[in-house]
N, C-alpha and C positions, 0 to 999 in steps of 0.2 A: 504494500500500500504506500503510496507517494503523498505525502502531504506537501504543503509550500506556506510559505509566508515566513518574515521574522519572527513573530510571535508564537506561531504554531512550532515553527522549527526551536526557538530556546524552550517552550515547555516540555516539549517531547526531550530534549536532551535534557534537563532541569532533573524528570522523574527518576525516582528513585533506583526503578527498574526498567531501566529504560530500553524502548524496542526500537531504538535507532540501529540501522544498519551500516548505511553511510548517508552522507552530507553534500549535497549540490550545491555551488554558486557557480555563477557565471562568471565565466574569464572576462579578467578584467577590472571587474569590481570590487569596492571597498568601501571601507566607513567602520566608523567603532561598532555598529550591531553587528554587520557581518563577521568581522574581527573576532567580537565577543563569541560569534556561534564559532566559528573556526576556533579558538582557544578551546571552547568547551568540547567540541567533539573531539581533538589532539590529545585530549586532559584524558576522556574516556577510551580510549584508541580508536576510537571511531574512524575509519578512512574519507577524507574531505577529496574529492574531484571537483577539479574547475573544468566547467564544461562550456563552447559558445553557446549563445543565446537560444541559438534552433534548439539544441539538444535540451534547454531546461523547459523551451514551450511546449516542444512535442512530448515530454515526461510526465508535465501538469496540465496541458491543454488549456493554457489560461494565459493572457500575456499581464497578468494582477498576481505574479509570484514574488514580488521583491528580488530578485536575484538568488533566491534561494531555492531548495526542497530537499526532503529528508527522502530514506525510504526506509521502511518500518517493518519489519520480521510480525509476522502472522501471531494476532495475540491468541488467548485461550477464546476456545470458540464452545458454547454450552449451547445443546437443546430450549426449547421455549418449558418442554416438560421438564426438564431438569432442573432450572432454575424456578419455575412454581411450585416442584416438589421441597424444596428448602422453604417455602411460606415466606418473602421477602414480605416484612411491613412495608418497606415502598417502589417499586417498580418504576422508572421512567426507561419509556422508548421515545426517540430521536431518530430521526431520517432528516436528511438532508441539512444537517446544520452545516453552519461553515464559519 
């Protein structure tokens, strides 16, 4: 899963357990948040590629990526029965946020 943005890409590297696989910016680019995300992925071993521009649009299909995107190793995936047979007192489902 490809995520993009500054903000998406430093929380996804932030967490604790994090399912960052490696780190896209665009060749070229810079600035202290990019910086910052490149520090933190280097920090975690995470492998950072500078890639041109085509390569990060065609990744994300968006040209609103900030020069960034992560991609993200496959989280835990549960049943809809699975998860109600634990009785959660609060359930939220989410589609399409961003």
């Amino acid at each position: 899963m490809i995520i993009h943005g500054v903000n998406a890409v430093t929380e996804a590297l932030d967490e604790e357990n994090s399912r960052v696989e490696r780190v896209f910016i665009t060749k070229g680019k810079s600035g202290p948040r990019l910086q910052a995300i490149i520090d933190a992925a280097r920090g975690r071993g995470i492998p950072v590629l500078f890639e041109p521009a085509e390569v990060l649009l065609r990744k994300v299909r968006t040209a609103r990526h900030q020069d960034v995107a992560a991609d993200l190793s496959e989280g835990f995936v549960s049943s809809l029965e699975a998860i109600l047979e634990g009785r959660p007192s609060l359930l939220v489902a989410l589609d399409g946020v961003e």
